[in-house]
PAZAPA-4460 file (N, C-alpha, C; in steps of 0.05 Angstrom, whole numbers, plus 32768, in hexadecimal, padded with zeros to 4 digits):
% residues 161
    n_x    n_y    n_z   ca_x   ca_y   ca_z    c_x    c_y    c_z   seq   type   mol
   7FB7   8115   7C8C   7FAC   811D   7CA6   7F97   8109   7CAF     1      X     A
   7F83   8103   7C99   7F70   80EB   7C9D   7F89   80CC   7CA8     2      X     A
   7F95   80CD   7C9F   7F9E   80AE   7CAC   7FAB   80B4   7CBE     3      X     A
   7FC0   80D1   7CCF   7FC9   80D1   7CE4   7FAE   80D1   7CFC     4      X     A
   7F9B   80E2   7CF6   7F82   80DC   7D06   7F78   80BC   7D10     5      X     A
   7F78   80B1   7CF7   7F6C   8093   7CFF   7F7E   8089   7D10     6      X     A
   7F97   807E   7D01   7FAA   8078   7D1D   7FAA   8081   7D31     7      X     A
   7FA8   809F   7D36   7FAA   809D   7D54   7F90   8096   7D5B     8      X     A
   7F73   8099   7D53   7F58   8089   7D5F   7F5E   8072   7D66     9      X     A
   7F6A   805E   7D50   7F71   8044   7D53   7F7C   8039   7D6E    10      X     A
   7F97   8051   7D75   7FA8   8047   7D87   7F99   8049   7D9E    11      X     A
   7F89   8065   7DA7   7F7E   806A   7DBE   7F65   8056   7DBC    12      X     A
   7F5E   8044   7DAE   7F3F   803B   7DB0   7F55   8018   7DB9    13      X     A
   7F69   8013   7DAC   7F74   7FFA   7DB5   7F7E   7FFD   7DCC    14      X     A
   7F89   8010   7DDB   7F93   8016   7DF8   7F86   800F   7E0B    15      X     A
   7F67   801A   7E08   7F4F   800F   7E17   7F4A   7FF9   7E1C    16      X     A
   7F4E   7FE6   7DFB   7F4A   7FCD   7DF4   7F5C   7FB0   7DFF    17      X     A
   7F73   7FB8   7E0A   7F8A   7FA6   7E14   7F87   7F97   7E2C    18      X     A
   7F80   7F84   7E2D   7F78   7F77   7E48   7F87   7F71   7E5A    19      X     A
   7F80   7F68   7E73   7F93   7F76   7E93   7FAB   7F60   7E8C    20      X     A
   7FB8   7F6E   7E9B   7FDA   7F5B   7E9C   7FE5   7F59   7EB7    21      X     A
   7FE6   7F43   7EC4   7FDF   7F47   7EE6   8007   7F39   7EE2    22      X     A
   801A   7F42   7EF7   8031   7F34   7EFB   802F   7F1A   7F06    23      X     A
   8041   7F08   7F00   8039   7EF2   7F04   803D   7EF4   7F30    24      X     A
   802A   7EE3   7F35   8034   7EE5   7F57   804A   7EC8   7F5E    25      X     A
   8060   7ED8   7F70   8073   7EB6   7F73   8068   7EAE   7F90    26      X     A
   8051   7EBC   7F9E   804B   7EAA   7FBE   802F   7EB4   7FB6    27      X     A
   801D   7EA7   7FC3   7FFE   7EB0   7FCE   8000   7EC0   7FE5    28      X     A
   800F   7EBD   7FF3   801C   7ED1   8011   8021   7EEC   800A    29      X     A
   802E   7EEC   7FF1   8037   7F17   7FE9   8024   7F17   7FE2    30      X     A
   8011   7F09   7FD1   8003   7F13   7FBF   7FE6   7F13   7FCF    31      X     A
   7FD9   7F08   7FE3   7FD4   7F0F   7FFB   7FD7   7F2A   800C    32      X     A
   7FF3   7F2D   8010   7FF2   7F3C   801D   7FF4   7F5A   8014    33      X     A
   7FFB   7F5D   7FF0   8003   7F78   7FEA   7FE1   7F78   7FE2    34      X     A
   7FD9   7F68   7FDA   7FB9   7F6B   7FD2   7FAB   7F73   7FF2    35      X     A
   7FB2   7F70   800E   7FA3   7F75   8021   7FA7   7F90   8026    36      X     A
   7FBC   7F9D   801C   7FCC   7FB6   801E   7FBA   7FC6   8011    37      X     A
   7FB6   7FC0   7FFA   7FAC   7FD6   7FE1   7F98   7FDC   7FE4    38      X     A
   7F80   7FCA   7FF2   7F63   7FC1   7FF1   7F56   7FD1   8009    39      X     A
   7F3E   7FDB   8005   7F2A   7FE7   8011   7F25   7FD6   8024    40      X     A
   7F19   7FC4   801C   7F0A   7FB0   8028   7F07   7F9B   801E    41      X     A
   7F11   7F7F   8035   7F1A   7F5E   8025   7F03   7F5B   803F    42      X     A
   7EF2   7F4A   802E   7EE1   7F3A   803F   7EDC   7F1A   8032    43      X     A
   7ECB   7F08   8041   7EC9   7EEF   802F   7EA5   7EF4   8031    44      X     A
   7E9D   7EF0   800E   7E83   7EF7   8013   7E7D   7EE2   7FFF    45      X     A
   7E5D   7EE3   7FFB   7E56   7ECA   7FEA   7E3B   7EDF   7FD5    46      X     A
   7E4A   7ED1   7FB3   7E3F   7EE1   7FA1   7E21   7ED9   7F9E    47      X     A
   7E0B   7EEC   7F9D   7DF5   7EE5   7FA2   7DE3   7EEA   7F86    48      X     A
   7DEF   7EFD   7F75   7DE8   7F0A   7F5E   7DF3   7F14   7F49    49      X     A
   7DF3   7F0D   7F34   7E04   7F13   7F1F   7DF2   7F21   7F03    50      X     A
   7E01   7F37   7EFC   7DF6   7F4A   7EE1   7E11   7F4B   7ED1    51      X     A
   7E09   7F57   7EBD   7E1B   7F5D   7EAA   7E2B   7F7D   7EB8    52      X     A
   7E23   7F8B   7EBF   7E2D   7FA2   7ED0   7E37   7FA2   7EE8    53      X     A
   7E2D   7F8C   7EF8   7E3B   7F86   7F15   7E2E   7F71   7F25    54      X     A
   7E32   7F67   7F3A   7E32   7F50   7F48   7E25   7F57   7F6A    55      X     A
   7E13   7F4E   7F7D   7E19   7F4E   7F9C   7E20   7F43   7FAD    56      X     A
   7E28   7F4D   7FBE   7E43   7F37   7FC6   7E31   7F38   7FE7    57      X     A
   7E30   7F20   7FF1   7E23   7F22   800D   7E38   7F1A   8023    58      X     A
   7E3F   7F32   8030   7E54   7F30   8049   7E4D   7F1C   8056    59      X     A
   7E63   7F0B   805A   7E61   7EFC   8067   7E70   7EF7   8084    60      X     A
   7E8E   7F09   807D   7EA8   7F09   8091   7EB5   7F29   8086    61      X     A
   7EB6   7F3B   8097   7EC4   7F4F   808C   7EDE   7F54   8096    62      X     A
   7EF3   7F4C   8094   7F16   7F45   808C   7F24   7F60   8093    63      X     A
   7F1A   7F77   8084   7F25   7F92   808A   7F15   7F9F   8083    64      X     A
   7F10   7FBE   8086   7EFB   7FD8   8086   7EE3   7FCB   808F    65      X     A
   7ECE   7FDB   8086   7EB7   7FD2   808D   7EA3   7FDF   8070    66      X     A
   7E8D   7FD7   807F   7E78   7FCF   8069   7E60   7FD8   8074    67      X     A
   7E51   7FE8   806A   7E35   7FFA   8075   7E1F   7FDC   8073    68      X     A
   7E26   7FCD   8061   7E10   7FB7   805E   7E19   7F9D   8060    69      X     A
   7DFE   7F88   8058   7E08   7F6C   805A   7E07   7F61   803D    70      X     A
   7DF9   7F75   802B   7DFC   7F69   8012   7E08   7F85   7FFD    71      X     A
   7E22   7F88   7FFE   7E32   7F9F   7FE7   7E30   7F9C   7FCA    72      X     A
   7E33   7FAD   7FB7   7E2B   7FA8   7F99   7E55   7FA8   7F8C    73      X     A
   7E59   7F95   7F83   7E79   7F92   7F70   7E69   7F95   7F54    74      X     A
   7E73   7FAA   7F49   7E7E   7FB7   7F30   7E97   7FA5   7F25    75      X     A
   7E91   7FAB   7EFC   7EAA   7F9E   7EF9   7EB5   7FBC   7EE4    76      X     A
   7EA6   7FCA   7EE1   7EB4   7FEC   7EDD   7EB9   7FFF   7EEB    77      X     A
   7EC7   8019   7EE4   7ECD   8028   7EF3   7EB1   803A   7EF9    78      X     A
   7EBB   8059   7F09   7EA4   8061   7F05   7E8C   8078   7EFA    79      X     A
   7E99   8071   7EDA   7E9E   8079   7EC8   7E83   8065   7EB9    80      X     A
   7E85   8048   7EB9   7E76   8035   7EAD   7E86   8026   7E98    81      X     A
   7EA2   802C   7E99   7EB1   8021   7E88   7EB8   8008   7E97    82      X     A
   7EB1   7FF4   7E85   7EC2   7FD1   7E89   7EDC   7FD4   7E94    83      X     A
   7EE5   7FCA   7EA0   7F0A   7FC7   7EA9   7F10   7FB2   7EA6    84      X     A
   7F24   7FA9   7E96   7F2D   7F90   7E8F   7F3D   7F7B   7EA0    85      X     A
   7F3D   7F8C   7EBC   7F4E   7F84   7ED6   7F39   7F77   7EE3    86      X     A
   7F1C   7F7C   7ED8   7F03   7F70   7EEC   7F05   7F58   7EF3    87      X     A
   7EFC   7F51   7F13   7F07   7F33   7F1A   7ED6   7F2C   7F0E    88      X     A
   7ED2   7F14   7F02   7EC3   7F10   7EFB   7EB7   7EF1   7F0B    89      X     A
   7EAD   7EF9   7F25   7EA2   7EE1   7F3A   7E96   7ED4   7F34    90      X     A
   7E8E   7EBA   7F3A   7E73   7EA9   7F2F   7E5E   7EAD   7F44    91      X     A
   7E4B   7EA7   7F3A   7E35   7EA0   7F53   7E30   7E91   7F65    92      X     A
   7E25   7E9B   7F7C   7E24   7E81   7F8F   7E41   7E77   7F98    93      X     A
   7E58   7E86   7F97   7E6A   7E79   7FA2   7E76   7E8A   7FB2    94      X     A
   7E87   7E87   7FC5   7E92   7E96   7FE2   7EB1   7E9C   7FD8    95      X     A
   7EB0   7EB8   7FDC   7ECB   7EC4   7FD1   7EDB   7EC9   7FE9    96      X     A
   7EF2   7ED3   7FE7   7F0A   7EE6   7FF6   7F0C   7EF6   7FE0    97      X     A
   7EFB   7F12   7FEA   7F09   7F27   7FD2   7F05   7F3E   7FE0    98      X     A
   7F1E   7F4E   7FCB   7F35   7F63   7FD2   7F1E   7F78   7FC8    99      X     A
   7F15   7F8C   7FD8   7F05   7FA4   7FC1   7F0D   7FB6   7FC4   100      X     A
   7F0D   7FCA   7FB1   7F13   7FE8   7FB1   7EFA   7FF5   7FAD   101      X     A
   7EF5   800D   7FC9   7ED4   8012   7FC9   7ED9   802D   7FAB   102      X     A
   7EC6   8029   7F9E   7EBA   8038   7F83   7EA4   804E   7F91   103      X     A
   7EA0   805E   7F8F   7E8E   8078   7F98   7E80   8089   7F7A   104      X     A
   7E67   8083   7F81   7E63   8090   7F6B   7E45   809F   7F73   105      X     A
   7E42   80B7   7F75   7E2E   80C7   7F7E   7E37   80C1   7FA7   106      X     A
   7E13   80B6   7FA5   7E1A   80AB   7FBE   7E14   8094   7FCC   107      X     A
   7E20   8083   7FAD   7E20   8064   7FB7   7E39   8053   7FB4   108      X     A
   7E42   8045   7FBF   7E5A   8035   7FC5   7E62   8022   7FB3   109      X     A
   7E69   8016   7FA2   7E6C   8001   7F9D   7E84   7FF5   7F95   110      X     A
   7E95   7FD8   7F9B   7EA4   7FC6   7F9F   7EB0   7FC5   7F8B   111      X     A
   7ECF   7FCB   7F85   7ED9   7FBA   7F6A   7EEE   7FAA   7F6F   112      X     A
   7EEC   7F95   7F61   7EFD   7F7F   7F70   7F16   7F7C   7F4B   113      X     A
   7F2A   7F77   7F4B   7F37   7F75   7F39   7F45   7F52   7F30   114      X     A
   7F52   7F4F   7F1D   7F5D   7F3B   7F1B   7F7A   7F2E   7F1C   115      X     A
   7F7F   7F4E   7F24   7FA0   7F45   7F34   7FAA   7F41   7F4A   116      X     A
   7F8B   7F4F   7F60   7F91   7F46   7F76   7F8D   7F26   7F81   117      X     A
   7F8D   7F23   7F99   7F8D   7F0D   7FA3   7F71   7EF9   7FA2   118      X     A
   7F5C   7F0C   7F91   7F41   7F03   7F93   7F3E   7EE0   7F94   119      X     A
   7F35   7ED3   7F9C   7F2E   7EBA   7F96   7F0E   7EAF   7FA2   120      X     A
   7F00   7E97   7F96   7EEA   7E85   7FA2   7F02   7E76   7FBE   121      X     A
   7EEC   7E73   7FD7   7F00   7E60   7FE5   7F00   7E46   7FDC   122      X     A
   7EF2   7E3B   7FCD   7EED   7E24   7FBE   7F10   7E1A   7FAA   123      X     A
   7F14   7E34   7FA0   7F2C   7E41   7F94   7F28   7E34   7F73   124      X     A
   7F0A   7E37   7F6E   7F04   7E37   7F52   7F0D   7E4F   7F42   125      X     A
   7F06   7E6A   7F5B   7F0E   7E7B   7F45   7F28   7E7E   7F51   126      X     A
   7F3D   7E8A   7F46   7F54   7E97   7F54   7F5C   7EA5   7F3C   127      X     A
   7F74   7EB9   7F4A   7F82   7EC1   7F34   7F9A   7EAF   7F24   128      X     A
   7F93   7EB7   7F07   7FA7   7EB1   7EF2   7FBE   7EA5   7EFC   129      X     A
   7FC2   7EBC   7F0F   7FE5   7EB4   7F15   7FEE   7EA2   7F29   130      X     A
   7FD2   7E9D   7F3A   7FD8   7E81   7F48   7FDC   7E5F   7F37   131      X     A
   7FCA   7E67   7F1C   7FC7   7E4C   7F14   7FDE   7E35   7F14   132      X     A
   7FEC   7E39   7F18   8009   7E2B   7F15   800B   7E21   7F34   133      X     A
   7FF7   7E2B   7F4A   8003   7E1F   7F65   7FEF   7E09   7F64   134      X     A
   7FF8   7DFB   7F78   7FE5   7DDD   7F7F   7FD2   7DE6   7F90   135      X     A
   7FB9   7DE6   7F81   7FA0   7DEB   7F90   7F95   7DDD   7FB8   136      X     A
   7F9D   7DC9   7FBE   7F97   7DC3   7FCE   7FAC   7DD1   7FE6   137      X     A
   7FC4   7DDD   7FDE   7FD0   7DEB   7FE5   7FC3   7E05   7FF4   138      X     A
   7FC0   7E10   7FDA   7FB7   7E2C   7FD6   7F99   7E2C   7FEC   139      X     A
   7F8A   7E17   7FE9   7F71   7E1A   7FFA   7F78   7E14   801E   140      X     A
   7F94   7E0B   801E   7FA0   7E06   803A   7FA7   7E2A   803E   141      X     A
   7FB5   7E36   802F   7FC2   7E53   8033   7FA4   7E66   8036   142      X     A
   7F96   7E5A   802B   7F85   7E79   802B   7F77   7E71   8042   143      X     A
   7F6C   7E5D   8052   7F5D   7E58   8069   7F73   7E65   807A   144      X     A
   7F8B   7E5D   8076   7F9E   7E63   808F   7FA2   7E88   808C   145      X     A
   7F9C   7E97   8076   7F9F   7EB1   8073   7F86   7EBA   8081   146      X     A
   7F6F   7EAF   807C   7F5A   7EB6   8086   7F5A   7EB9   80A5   147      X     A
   7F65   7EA6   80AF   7F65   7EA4   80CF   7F78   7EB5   80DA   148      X     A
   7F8D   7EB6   80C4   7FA0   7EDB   80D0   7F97   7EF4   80CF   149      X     A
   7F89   7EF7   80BD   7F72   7F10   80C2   7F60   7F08   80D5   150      X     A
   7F51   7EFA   80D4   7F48   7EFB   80EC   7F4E   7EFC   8105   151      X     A
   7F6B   7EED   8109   7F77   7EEF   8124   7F76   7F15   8130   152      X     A
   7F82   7F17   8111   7F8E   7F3E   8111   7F7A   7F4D   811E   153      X     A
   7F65   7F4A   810A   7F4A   7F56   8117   7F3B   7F4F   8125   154      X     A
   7F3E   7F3C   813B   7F38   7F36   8153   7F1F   7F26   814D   155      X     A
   7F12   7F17   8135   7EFB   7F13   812F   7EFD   7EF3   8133   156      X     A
   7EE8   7EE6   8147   7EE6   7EBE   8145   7EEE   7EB1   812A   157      X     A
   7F01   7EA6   8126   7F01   7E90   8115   7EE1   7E8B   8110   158      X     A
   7EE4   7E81   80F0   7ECA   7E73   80E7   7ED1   7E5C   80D5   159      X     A
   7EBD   7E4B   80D3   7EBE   7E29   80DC   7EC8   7E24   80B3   160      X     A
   7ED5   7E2F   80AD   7EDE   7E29   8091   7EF4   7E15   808E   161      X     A
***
């Protein structure tokens, strides 16, 4: 009975433990656009603050939904306080395109951005995994030009990127 117990602890404590597994993407365009689908709110903001629990992200362009503020808090757990292994993990100081899903917890808001969506730096230091295989100078031609289709959409001025 003692060892059918452990195994199953084992199994349920390694389930938790399995890190994200994103499908590979074959365009930046689906993966763009099923990521613009899924998402709360895609804005391009620039990371201003970084903790071990979460990040602030300062609006800079807001893409879709909206945003009560100019500086929002990204979480890389649920909201719960558990780690997610899907967490997209930003650097500082650098200007994103990211996909968020708003987190509610009491009655405060906060951002979770993942690593299968379309998240990237426009720099395109960070991107996802599954771009790595495209030619970067490419990829920074697609996402300025994605940028300017949301914006067209939402009626908002081109900006000087």
């Amino acid at each position: 009975m003692y060892k059918l117990l452990t195994i199953i602890f084992c199994f349920l404590l390694a389930e938790n433990l399995i890190a994200c597994e994103c499908p590979e993407a074959k365009s930046i365009k689906k993966l763009d656009s099923s990521s613009f689908q899924s998402h709360d709110i895609v804005l391009i903001g620039r990371i201003n603050h970084i903790n071990s629990k979460q990040y602030s992200i300062e609006v800079v362009e807001v893409l879709k939904g909206k945003t009560n503020s100019k500086i929002i808090i990204g979480i890389y757990s649920d909201i719960y306080g558990d780690v997610n292994s899907c967490a997209f993990y930003p650097h500082f100081n650098n200007e994103y395109l990211l996909y968020l899903k708003e987190v509610k917890n009491s009655h405060i808001t906060y951002y979770f951005a993942d690593q299968c969506s379309a998240n990237r730096s426009l720099d395109l230091k960070d991107c996802p995994v599954s771009l790595n295989n495209f030619n970067k100078n490419d990829l920074i031609q697609i996402t300025k030009d994605w940028i300017e289709e949301l914006e067209k959409l939402n009626k908002l001025p081109p900006t000087s990127r």
